[in-house]
Structures are given as C-alpha cells and as structure tokens.
N, C-alpha and C positions, 0 to 999 in steps of 0.2 A: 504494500500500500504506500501512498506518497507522503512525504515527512513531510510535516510544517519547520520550517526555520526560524520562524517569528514575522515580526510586522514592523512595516516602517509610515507611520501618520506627518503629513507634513502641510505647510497653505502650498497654494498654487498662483498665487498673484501675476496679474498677467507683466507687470513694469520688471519682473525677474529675467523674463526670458529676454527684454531690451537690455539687460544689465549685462548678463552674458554673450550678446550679441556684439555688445562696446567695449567689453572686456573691463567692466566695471569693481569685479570682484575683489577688489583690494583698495576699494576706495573706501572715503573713511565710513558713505552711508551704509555700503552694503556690507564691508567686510566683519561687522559680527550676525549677518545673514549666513553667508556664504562661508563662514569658518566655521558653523554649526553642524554641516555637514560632514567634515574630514573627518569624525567617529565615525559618522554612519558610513561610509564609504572602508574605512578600516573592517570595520563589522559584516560588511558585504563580501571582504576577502574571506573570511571566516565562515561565513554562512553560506557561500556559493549558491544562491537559487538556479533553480533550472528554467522556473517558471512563476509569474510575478500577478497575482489576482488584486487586479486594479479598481479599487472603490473610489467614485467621483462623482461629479454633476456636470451636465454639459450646459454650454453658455448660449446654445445659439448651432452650433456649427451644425453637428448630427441632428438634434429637435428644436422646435423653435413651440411657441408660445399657442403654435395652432396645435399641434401635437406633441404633448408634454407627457411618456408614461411613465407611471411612477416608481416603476424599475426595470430594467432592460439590461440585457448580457449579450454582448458579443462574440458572436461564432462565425467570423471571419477569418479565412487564410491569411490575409491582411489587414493591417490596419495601417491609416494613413491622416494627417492633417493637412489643415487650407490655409491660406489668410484669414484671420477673423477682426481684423481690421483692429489691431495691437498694433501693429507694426513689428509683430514676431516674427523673426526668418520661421519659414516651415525643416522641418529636420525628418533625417531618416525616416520609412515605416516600420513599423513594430509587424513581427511574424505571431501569430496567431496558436494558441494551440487549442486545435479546435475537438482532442479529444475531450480535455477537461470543461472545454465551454458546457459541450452536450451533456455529459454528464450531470454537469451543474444544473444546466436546463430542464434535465430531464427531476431532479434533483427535488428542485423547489417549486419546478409545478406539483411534484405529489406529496409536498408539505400545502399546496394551495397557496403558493405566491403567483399572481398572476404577472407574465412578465410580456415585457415586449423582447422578441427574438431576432437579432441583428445579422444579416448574412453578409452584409453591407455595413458599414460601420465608418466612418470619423471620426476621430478624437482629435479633444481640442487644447488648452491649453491646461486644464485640469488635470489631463492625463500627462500629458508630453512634458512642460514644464519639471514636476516632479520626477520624474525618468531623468532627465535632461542632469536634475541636479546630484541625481544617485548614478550617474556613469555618465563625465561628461563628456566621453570621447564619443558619445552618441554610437558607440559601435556594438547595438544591444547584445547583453550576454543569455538573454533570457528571450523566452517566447511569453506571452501574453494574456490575460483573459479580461474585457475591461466590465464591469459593474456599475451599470449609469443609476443613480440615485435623485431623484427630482430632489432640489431645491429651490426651484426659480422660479415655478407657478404653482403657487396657492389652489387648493390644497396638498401642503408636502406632507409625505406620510410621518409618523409620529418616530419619535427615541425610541419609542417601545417596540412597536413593527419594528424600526430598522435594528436594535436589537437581535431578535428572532431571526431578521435577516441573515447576519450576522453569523450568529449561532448555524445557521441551516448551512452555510456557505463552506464555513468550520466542518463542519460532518459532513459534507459531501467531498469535499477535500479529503480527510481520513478515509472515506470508503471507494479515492479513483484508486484502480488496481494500476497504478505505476511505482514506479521508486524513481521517480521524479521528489527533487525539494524545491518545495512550495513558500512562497514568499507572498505576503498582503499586504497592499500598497494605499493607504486611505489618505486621500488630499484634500483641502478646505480650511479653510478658516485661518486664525481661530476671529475673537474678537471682533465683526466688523461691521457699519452700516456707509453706504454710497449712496445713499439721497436719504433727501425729506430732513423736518426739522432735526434729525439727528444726525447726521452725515458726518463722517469724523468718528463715532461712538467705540469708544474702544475701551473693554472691562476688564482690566488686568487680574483684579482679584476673581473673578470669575473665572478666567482661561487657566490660572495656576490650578485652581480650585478643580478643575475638569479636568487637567492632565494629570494631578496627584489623584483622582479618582479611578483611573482607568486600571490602576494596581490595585489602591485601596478598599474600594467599592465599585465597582464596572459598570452600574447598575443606575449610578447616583442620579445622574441627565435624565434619566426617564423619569424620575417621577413628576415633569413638566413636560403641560403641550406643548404645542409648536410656538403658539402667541406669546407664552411664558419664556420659550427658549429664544423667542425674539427679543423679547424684552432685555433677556438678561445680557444677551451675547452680539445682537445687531441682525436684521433684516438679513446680511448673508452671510451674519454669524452661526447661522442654521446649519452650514456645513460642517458643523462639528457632527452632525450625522452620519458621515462617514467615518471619522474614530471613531463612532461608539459603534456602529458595524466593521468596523475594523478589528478592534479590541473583543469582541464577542466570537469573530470568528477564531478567536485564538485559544479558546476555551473559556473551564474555571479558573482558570490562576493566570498571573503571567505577573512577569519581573522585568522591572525596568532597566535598561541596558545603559541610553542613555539619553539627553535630552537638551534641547536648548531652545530659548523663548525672548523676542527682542520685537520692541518696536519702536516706533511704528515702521512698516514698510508701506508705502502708496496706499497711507489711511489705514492700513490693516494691522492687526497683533499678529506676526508671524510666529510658528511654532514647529518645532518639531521632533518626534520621540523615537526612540528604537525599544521595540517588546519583543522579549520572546515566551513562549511557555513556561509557567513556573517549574514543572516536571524536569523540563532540558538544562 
C-alpha cells in the first residue's frame, strides 16, 4: 500500500510568483518569505514523494463564478496553467497520476462526496505557485493529483465537511495498492480580506492560534461556520480550509516538523508548516 510522508500547508499569493520571476528573493520584503522555505525543501530530500495530493481553490482559471463545484479532482494525464492576468510567467506542466486520481474518485463518491471529475484540468496559481516554491528548479520530481476546494463563491462548504474531506482523502490514500510515497500539499491563506470595508484584515493571533491547532487539536476550526471563519480570518481567509483538509488527511496524530509565519505579504499573513504523522 502507498506510504504517507506527511504534508506540507502553505498561502499561495499570487505577487510571489512576480517575486520569483525578478528574482526578488533576497530582498529585504521577501526574504523572511522565501527563507521559510529552505527547511521545507531540506525535509523534501528526506521524504522523497513520488506523488504530491494537491488541496487548493481555483481563482478563475479552470471555474469561474458561473460554474463553481464545490469539490473536484483531477484525473488528467496532464496538467497545465494560462495567464490569469498576474503577470505570472506560466511554468512547466505537472504529469498527472491518474491511477490515484481514480481511485480517489472512485473513493469518495462511495463515502457520498459529490464531486466534479476533471479529465481536462488547469491549475492556476494556487497550485503552481506552491510547487514552484517546494522545487524551484520547476523540474517536477513528483507526479500529481490536484483537489479543487470552492472558496470563492458563497456557499463554501463548511470546516466540518472539509474535514471529513480530508479524512476520506487520508484512507483512500492508505488503501491505493502502490508503494508509491505520498505527499499532501494544502495552499491558502492564512489571514486575509481584498475588498470591502475590511481590506487589509489580517488576524495574527488567530493564524498562530490555527497553526498550533493542527497538532494540538485538529479539530478546533470547525467548530465555526463559514461566516464565523470569515469573521475571524478575512473573506479569503477561508482558505484555511485547505489545512484543515490537509491536516485530516494525515490522520489522528501528526507532529510538527517545522514552521514559519510572517507578514504581511501583498495584504496577506503568509504561512507555512511541514506535518508529518505522529506514528513516523
């Protein structure tokens, strides 16, 4: 059966991928962004994945506001990105592994997740970004599976559901018959609102408060709606949805590897942790 390695949660802001485009990353904004990383890349030699189960939200590029579902999995050969009018260069495509897509598919419709099934597929900077910053020589070591999570239109499904998400993702992962290691990739957040009378909103004691949860209590996010986790976190502070489906699929336990938290970056609390299973 296929190992878990652990999980790596991180934001995905779209002003990063211009950062590394300019060769930014030693300037004095971004460089305790981008020196957050060097564990986690250390950590990646150690853990070798084979294959990298990518939890996100798309912005636009793959769904758009007329067709928003509110979770979807990619079982494409390839995956590839566009302009989304960042001004992010587009990079490599990601290869696909489309035994474990199906599996998963097949997986969580018989838990009754209803999902949308992707044979065609874009990822946008959600996805790519975060890859980008975990292997920058963009010369992917890993094949693929990405996990689209609605954040963007109202109604986003709850912590709780994506919890359970989460959880199902975890167990279906332990029962593909590979010995492939598996690696979960959750991006978003933390912290953030880009319009309306809050714009700017960023909740530090809250983002610490929800990263020391992911050990402590895994659980803690849920017990708030969506409107409550907007409240607390910002309109696309919502993305923390992804760690907390990140963090679930990893089991009961898991231990913090390593972590770092700094902002602002372009309005946002940037975050990023490495988990692995308590057990490993």
């Amino acid at each position: 059966m296929a190992h878990i390695v652990g999980a790596v949660t991180t934001s995905h802001v779209p002003a990063i991928g211009k950062a590394i485009a300019k060769g930014l990353q030693n300037e004095p904004y971004w460089k305790p962004f981008f020196d957050g990383f060097i564990n986690v890349r250390e950590w990646l030699k150690d853990a070798r994945p084979d294959v990298v189960v990518v939890l996100y939200n798309d912005h636009g590029l793959n769904f758009f506001l007329d067709k928003m579902p509110t979770f979807s999995v990619g079982a494409a050969p390839t995956y590839t990105n566009a302009d989304e009018g960042w001004g992010i260069p587009t990079i490599p495509a990601f290869t696909g592994e489309q035994d474990l897509s199906w599996h998963l598919i097949e997986h969580l419709v018989e838990q009754e997740f209803d999902l949308t099934t992707c044979q065609e597929m874009l990822v946008d900077h959600a996805f790519t970004l975060p890859m980008a910053l975990l292997w920058p020589e963009q010369n992917w070591p890993v094949k693929v599976v990405p996990v689209c999570i609605n954040t963007v239109q109202f109604p986003v499904p709850s912590a709780r559901r994506c919890w359970k998400l989460g959880e199902q993702i975890g167990q279906a992962v332990r029962a593909w018959k590979s010995d492939a290691r598996v690696m979960f990739l959750g991006t978003g957040g933390l912290s953030h609102q880009l319009e309306g009378e809050r714009a700017g909103f960023i909740n530090k004691a809250f983002d610490l408060a929800f990263m020391d949860s992911l050990t402590t209590n895994p659980q803690w996010a849920t017990q708030w709606n969506s409107a409550e986790l907007v409240e607390k976190a910002g309109t696309q502070g919502i993305e923390l949805l992804m760690w907390l489906a990140t963090r679930a699929a990893l089991g009961n336990g898991a231990r913090e590897v390593h972590r770092n938290y700094h902002i602002p970056i372009s309005n946002t609390a940037s975050g990023v942790m490495v988990l692995e299973p308590a057990a490993q």
